[in-house]
C-alpha positions, -999 to +999 in steps of 0.1 A: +090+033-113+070+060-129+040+082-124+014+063-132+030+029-121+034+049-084-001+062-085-015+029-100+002+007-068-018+035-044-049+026-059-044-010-057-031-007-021-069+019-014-042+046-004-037+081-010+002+095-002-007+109+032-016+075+040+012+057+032+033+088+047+019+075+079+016+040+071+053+041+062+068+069+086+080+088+056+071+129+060+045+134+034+067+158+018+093+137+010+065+114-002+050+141-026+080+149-040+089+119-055+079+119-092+086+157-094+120+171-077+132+134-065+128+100-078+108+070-067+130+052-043+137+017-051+118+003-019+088+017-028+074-011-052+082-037-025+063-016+003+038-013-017+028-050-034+043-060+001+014-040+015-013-052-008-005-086-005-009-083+035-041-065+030-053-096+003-039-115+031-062-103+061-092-103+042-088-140+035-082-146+075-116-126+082-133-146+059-122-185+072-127-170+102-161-158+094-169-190+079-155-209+105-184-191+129-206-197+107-202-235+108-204-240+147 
């Protein structure tokens, strides 16, 4: 993974790196550092897309559910 591959997955995923420092438990500066003085672990594309498929995920449960209200 690279730069803007890293940085492009955050903006999918409507993070920043403090957020997935918390999201994740990673310290944010290990989290900043990668890129620079450390690469991009190997896990982090599958947190990620892992991430922004559950968020895809939940959005389409609010919205049968919403519909689903709707219809009663």
């Amino acid at each position: 993974m690279n730069k803007q591959e890293f940085q492009a997955l955050l903006k999918k995923a409507g993070i920043n790196k403090k957020e997935l420092s918390e999201i994740s438990g990673i310290p944010y500066p290990t989290v900043n550092a990668w890129g620079s003085r450390t690469p991009y672990p190997p896990y982090i594309d599958f947190l990620l897309k892992n991430y922004i498929k559950s968020k895809i995920y939940e959005d389409i449960k609010d919205r049968i559910l919403e519909i689903e209200k709707i219809s009663k």
